[in-house]
N, C-alpha and C positions, 0 to 999 in steps of 0.2 A: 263778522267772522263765523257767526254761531253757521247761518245761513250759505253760504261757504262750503264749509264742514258736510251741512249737510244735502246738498247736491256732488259733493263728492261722491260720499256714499251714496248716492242713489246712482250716480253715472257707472260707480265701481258694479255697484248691485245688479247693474242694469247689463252691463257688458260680462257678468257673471251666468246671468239669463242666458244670454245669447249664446255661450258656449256649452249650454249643460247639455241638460237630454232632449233629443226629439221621439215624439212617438208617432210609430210608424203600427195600421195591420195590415191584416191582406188574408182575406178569405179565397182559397181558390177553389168555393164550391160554387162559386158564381164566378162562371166564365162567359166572360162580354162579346170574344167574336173568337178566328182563325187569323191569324197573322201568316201574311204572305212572307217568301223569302226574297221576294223582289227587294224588301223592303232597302237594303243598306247598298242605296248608288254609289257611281262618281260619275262626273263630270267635266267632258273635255273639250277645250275649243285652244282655237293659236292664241290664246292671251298670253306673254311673257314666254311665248316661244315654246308652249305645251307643247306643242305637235312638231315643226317644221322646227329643228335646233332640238326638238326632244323625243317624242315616243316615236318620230319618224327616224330610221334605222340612215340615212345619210346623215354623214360625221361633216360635209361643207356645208357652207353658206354662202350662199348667193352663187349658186352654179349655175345660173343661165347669163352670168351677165346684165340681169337686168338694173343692177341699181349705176344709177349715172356716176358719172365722175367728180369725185370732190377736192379739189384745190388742186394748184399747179404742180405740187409736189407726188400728184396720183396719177397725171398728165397720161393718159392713155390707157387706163384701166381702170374696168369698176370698181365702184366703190371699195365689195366685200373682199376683194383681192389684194396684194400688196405687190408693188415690185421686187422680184427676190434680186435676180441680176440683168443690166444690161454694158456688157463686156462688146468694144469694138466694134460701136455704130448699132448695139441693137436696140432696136422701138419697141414701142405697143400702140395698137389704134384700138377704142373699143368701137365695134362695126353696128352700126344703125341699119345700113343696107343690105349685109349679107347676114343671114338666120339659119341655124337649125330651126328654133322655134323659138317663140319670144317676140320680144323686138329686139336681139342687142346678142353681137358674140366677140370674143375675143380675138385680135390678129396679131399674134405672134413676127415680127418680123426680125428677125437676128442678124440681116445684111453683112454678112459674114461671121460673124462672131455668136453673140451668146441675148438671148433675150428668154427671163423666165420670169413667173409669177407664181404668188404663193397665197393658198389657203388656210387662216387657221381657225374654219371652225364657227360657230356662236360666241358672238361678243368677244373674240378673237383672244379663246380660252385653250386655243391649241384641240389639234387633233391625236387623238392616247396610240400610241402605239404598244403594244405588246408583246415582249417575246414569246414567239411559240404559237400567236393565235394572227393567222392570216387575215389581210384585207381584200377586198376583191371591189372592182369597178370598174367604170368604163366612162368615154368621153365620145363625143360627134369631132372631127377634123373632115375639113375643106383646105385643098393645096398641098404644098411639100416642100419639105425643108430636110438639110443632109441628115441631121440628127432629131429626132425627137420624145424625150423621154417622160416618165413620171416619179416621183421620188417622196418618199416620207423620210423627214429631217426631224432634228432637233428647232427648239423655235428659232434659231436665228439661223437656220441652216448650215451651220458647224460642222453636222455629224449625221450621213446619210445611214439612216436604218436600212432601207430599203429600194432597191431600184427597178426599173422595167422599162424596155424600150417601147414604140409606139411605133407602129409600121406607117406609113403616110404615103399619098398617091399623087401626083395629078389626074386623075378623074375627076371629072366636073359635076362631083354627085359628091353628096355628105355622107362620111363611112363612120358605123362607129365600132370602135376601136374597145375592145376589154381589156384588161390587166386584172393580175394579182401581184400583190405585194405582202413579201413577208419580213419584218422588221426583226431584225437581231437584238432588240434591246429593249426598254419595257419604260415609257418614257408618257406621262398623262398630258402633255401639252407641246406636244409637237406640232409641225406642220408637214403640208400638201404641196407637193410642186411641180411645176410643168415646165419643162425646159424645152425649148428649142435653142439649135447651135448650126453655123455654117451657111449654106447659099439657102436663098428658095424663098416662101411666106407659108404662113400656113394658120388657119382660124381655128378656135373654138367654141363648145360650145355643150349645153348638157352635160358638165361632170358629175358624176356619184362618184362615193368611196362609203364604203362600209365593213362593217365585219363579217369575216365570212359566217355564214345562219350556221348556228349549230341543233338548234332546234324549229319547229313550224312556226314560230313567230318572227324571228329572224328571215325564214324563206318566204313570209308575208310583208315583210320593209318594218319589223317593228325592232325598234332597240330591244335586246331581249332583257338585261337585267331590268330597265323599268316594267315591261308586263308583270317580271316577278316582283318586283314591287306592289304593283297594284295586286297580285293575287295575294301575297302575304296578309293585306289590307282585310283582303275576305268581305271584297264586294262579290253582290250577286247581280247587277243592273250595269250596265254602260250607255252616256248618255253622250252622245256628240252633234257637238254644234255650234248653240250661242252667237256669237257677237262675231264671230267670222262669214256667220249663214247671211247676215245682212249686207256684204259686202256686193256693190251690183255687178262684180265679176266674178263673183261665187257662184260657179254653176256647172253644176255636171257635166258636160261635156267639156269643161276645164280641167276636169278631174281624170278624163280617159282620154290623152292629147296624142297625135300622132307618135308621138316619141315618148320616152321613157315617166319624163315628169314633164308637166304644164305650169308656167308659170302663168300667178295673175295677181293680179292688184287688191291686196286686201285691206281687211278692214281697221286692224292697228297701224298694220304694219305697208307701206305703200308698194313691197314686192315681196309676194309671200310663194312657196311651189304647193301645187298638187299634187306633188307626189305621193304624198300620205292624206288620202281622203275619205268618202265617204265609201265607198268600192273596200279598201283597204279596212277600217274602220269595223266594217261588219263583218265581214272575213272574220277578221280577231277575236271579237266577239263570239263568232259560230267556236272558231278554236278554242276561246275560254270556257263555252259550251252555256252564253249567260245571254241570255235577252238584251235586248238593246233599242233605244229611239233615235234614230238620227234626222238630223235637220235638214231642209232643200232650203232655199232661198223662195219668198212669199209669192215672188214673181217669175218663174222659172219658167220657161220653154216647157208644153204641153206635149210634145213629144217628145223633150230629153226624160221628162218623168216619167212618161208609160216605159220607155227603153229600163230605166231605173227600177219599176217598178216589175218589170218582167223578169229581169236577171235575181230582182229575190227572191224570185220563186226556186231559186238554186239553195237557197240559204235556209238550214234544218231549223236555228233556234229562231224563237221571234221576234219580231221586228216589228216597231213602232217607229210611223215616221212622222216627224214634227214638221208644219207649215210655218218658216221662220223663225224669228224669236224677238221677242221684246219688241210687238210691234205696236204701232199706235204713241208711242214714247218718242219720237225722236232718236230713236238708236235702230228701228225697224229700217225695212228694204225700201219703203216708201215715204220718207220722212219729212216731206214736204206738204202732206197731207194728215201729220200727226195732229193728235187729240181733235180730228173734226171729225162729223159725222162722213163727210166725205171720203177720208181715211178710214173708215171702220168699212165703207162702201165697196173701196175698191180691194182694199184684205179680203173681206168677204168672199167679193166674187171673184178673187183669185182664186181660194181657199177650195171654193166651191169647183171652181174648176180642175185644179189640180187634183183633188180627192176625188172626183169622179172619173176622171181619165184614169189614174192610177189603178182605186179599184176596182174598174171594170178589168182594166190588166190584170190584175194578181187581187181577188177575192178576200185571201187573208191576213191582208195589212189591216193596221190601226193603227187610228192619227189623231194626232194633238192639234190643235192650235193655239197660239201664241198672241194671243191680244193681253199686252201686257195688265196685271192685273193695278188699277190705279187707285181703290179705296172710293170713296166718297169726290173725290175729285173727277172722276170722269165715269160716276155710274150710270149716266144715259148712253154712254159709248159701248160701253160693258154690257149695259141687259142689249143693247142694239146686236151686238155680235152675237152673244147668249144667244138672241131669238133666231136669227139667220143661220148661227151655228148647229144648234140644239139637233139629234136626230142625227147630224152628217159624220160630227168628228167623235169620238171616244174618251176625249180627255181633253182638260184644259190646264196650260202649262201656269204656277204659280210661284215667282219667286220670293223666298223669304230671308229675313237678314237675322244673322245667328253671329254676333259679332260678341256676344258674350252671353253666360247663362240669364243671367237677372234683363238682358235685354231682349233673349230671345222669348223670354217667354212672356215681354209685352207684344213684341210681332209675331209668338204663331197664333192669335188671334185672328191677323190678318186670312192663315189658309181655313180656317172655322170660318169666317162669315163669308169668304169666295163660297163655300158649298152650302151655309144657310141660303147665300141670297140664289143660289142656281134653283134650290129647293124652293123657293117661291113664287120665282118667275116662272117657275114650273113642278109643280108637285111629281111628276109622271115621267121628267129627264131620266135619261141612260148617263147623261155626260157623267164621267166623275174628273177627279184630280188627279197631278202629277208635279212634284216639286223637284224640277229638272236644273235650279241651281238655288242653294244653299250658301249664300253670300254672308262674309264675313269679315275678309280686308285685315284678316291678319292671321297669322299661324303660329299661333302660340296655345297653349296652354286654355287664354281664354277660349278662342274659336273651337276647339275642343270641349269643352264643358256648355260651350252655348251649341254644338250637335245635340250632343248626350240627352238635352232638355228637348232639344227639336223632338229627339225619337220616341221622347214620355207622346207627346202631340203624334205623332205620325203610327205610333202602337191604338193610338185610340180613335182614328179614322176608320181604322179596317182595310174592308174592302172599298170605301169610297176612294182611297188612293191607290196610286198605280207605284208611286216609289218615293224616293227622295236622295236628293245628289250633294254633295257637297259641292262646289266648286271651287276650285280648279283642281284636275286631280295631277297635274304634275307641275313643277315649278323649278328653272333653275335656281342654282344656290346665288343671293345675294343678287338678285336680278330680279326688281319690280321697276317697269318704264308705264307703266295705265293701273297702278293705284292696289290691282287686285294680288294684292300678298298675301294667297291663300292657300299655297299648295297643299296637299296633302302626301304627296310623294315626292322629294327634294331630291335634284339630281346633279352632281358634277361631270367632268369628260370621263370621271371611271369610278365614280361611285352614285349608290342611290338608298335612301334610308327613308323612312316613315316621320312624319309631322305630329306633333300629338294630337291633330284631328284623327288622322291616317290611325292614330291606335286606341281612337275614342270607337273607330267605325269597325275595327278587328275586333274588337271588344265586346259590341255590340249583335256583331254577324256571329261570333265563336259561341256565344254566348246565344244564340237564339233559340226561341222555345214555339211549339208552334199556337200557344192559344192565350189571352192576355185573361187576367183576370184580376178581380177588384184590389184595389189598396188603398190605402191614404195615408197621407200626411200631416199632424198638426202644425206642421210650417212651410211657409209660404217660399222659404230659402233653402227646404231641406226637402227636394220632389224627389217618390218612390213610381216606379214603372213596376210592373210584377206580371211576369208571365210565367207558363206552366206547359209542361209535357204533354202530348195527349195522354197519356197513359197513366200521369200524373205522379209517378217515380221522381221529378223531377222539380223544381222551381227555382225561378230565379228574380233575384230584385233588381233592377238598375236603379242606385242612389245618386243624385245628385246634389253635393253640398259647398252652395254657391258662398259661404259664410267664409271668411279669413280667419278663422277658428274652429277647432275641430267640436265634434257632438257627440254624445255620450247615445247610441241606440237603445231605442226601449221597442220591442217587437212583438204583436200579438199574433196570434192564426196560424203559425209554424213550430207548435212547441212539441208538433208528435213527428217532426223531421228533423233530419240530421243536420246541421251545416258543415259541408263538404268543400267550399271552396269561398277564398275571398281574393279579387283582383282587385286594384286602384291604381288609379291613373290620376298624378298629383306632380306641383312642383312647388319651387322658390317663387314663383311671382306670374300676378295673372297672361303675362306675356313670355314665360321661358318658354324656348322650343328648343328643337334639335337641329346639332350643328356637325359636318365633317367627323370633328377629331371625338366628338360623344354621341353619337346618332342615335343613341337609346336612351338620352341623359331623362328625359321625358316618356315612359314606356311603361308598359301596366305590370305591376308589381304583386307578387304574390302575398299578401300580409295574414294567412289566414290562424297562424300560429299567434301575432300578437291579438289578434281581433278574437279568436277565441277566450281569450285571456280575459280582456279591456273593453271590447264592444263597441271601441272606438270608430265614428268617422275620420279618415285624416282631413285637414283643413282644406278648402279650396278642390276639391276632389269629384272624380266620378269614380264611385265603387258599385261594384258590382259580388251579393251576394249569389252562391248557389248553395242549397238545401234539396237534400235525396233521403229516398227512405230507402 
């Protein structure tokens, strides 16, 4: 019993410890480099319907027809559409032989009467209508029929918001047709409808429906409230690409199709559109006014790239293009040739080729390449690329898993020895790094606090890095289909709010100082980042405290400055995030009145001091 007793006491004593004080200094007369402001990415590709259902400014899905028919009960119309009406004898045929463009359009046939079909949307979450704020769009028709209109409904189509007719020909050419539409009523889950009525036949094919642009991002195809999302974020990097760049119909000239949008076969998802791509992508970026690297496909057509590479030279901010992604893994453009040396051969001399066509076109590109990085498991593949690379490209892409604090910071070990071993195999290398996703597989609270810890690591590279992205930077709400539950910017048909990554990385960017300088920590679960103004009026700490109890701060090296501001970003459990009806339940909190006080860390927390003279 005695014995007992006293392992109590020691486990009591011991868990006592662990909540007391941590000591923390920070000398900022010794300043280690210049911190870039590239530093706070995001990261985007069609994972969970980012782009195409998200930051792409079309409100349908599946507007070319291309997804097949599923069961008898869909019996002449794709998939992504429904049948709204067929009133007296009317059909539908979905057409394999006759195209806008595609392979696949819709044939309306209403043989007197009424045949219509209806849109609603992503994951068929309805399309928002709103009173007062117009929609505008267009469709391709071939043939004629007495009537034929467009309409925004309620979901079951009850209650027409909004109507417009559609003129229709026989000319034996495909016209396309625009409308606007303005809804009288303010309704987040409505639908899309095409009705035709009376004699005739008449096909479709290529629908948009959008809001009408109120500002440049909207007249560039981007949903506007998510850009503002991501600008809230207070990123300064845009990175697009990933796991779509590997798909073998992913290719520029898919992306600028004769018609409006190009559909092609991607790589989640088996019919994805071009409409919002790589063209589109940089645009936005120039109008965010932020740097950017965008991905080709490993194997692309040598003159769709110079074409690509000449038209950048339009584009004022810069531009860094990536030579596919995650290749050599079995997720790359060539995956039949993963992890052999054969595989490293033919990336290479892809690599090599695309980069030299390119920059002979446009001079001031730089470029990444994407041999994914494998550890000890395929270092002869690694220095083999390394060696063939080394000199050509700018950067090597590395991605790292940030799935919580205490685990990321056994993996950012992994982006330190990617640039020890570059540094070996070549003492004299230009290459540096770029951590273009920032994987983490869930969006809560933890993946937030395993960022915070990435940026202690990513502040002490310097200039060896070029950035760092979280991935994925948009995410419908309540919609993972491939695992990656990582948004950082969550979005419904009419809303959109920040992840507590998304305001680990606001946090982080608002928060930036330009020059890092020395600190420490005597625990291994309480990391201090410390950086400093030039001018030196200014300093700031990022704390990170991975412990489920809070810490009592003991602080040396700041005792002839003021502390003038304290944020933390903290919740109930290493997985709460934010949701619709509390979208800030998770969001950085001013505590600088109690901290003054108490000198408390809150529990489970990234806080962030700032200290001014």
């Amino acid at each position: 019993m005695k014995r007992i007793l006293i392992a109590i006491v020691f486990l009591s004593s011991g868990y006592a410890l662990a909540v007391d004080t941590v000591k923390m200094s920070v000398d900022v007369s010794k300043v280690k480099h210049e911190l870039s402001q590239y530093l706070y990415g995001t990261g985007m590709e069609d994972v969970n319907h980012e782009i195409y259902g998200g930051l792409d400014a079309q409100r349908l899905f599946g507007e070319s027809f291309e997804e097949p028919i599923r069961g008898e009960r869909m019996r002449g119309v794709s998939a992504s559409w429904d049948k709204a009406e067929a009133i007296d004898g009317g059909d539908f045929v979905r057409a394999t032989n006759f195209v806008h463009q595609g392979s696949a359009s819709q044939q309306l046939l209403p043989n007197g009467g009424v045949a219509s079909i209806a849109n609603r949307g992503l994951c068929r979450w309805g399309v928002p209508c709103r009173a007062g704020r117009r929609m505008k769009g267009y469709l391709w028709t071939h043939g004629r029929v007495d009537r034929l209109e467009v309409a925004l409904q309620d979901y079951w189509g009850e209650r027409t918001y909004a109507l417009a007719a559609i003129e229709t020909s026989t000319n034996e050419v495909w016209r396309k047709a625009e409308f606007t539409l303005a809804p009288d009523a303010t309704d987040p889950h409505g639908r899309f409808l095409v009705r035709a009525s009376g004699k005739g036949e008449v096909w479709i094919d290529d629908v948009y429906l959008a809001d009408e642009p109120t500002n440049e991002f909207g007249r560039l195809g981007c949903r506007e409230d998510l850009v503002a999302g991501m600008r809230e974020e207070g990123v300064t990097f845009l990175r697009w690409g990933g796991s779509m760049a590997n798909a073998k119909h992913y290719r520029l000239k898919n992306m600028r199709g004769k018609g409006e949008r190009m559909p092609y076969r991607g790589f989640w998802y088996y019919e994805s559109s071009g409409g919002f791509g790589p063209y589109e992508f940089v645009r936005m970026a120039e109008a965010m006014k932020l740097p950017c690297a965008v991905s080709i496909n490993a194997y692309e057509e040598t003159s769709d790239a110079v074409e690509f590479a000449e038209w950048l030279k339009e584009i004022k901010t810069p531009v860094y293009v990536q030579i596919g992604n995650e290749e050599l893994t079995g997720w790359g453009g060539n995956r039949e040739d993963s992890r052999t040396m054969k595989g490293v051969t033919n990336y290479c001399d892809s690599t090599l080729r695309l980069v030299k066509a390119m920059r002979n076109a446009n001079p001031k590109l730089k470029f990444v390449h994407a041999a994914m990085w494998m550890g000890e498991r395929g270092l002869d593949l690694l220095k083999e690329t390394f060696r063939r690379l080394d000199g050509v490209v700018e950067y090597w892409d590395v991605h790292v898993s940030v799935v919580g604090p205490d685990d990321t910071r056994k993996s950012r070990n992994q982006i330190r020895n990617a640039l020890k071993l570059m540094r070996e195999w070549n003492p004299k290398t230009t290459m540096k790094v770029a951590i273009f996703e920032e994987n983490g597989r869930n969006h809560g609270l933890d993946r937030a606090l395993g960022h915070a810890v990435m940026m202690e690591t990513v502040r002490e590279m310097g200039d060896d890095l070029l950035t760092s992205c979280p991935a994925n930077a948009f995410q419908p709400y309540l919609h993972n289909d491939n695992w990656w539950d990582q948004g950082s910017v969550f979005f419904t048909t009419d809303k959109v709010w920040l992840s507590p990554c998304g305001y680990a990385q606001k946090m982080a960017s608002d928060f930036h100082r330009e020059q890092l300088v020395a600190s420490g920590s005597d625990s291994d679960k309480v990391s201090v980042s410390a950086t400093k103004s030039r001018d030196g009026k200014s300093v700031v700490l990022h704390i990170v405290n991975s412990l489920y109890a809070p810490r009592k701060l003991e602080l040396s090296g700041l005792a002839d400055m003021r502390l003038a501001k304290v944020m933390t970003l903290t919740g109930p459990s290493d997985r709460a995030n934010n949701i619709p009806e509390n979208p800030t339940r998770i969001s950085p909190q001013d505590i600088t009145a109690t901290f003054s006080v108490d000198k408390t860390l809150p529990s489970y927390s990234y806080t962030i001091l700032e200290f001014t003279r």
